[in-house]
C-alpha positions as CSV (number, residue, x, y, z in Angstrom):
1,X,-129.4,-33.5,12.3
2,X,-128.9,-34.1,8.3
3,X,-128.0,-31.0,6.2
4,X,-130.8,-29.3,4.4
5,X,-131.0,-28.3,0.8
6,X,-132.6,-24.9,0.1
7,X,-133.8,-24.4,-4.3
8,X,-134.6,-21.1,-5.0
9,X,-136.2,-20.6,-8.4
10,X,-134.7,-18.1,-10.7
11,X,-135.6,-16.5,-14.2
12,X,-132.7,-16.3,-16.7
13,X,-132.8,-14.2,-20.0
14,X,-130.5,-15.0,-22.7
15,X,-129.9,-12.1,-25.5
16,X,-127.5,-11.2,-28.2
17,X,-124.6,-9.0,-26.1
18,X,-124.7,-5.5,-27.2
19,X,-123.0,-4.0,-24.5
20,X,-120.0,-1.3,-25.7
21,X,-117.2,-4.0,-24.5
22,X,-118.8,-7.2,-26.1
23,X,-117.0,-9.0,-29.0
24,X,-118.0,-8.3,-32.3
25,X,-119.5,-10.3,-34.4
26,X,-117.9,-11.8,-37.3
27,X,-118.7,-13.5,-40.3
28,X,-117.3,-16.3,-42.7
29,X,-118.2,-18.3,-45.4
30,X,-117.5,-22.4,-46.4
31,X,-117.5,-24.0,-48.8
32,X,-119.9,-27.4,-49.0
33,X,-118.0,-29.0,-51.7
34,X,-114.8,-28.8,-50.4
35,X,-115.1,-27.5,-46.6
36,X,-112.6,-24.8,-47.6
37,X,-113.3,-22.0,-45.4
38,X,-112.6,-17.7,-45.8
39,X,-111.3,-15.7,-43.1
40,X,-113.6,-14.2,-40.3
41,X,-114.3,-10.7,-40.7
42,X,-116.8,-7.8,-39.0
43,X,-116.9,-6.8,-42.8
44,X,-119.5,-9.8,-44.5
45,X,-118.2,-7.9,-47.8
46,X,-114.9,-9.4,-47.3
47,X,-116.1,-13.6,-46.9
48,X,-118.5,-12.8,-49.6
49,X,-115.6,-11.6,-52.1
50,X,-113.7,-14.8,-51.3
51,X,-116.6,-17.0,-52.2
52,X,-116.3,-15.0,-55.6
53,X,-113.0,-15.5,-56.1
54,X,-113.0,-19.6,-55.1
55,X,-116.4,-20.6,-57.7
56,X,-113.8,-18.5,-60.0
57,X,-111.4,-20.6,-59.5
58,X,-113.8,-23.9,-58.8
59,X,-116.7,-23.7,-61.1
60,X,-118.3,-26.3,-60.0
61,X,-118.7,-25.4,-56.7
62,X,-121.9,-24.0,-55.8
63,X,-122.9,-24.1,-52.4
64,X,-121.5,-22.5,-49.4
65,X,-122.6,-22.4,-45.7
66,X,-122.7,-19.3,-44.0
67,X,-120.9,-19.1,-40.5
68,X,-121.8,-16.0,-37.9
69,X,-120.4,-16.2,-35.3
70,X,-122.4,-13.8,-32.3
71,X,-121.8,-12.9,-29.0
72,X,-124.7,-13.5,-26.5
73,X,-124.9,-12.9,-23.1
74,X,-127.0,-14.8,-20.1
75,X,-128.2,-12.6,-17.2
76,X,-130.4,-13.1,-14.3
77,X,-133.8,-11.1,-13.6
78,X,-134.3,-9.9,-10.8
């Protein structure tokens, strides 16, 4: 007798994790001109000050690439 396989379809949900234990989520900024990158912070206030402070200190750098980073969680319907 040869082994049998049994499938069994199942629905998965994927969704950001909001549960009172998950990670938080953080924020950072980069620079495109120079890949130079600010801290993470759960305070956007605080990337967004150092993108201030470096086009002071680089005028000719104008673009910058947002980075969030989000904790999401996969879970199985039932």
């Amino acid at each position: 007798m040869s082994p049998r396989a049994v499938l069994r379809h199942e629905t998965w949900t994927l969704e950001p994790d909001r549960e009172p234990d998950a990670e938080p989520t953080t924020y950072a900024m980069q620079c495109a001109v120079d890949g130079e990158t600010s801290s993470s912070s759960e305070d956007f206030a605080e990337p967004q000050n150092w993108v201030l402070e470096h086009c002071g200190r680089h005028p000719s750098h104008h673009t910058y690439r947002e980075i969030i980073t989000r904790p999401w969680r996969a879970w199985r319907r039932t």
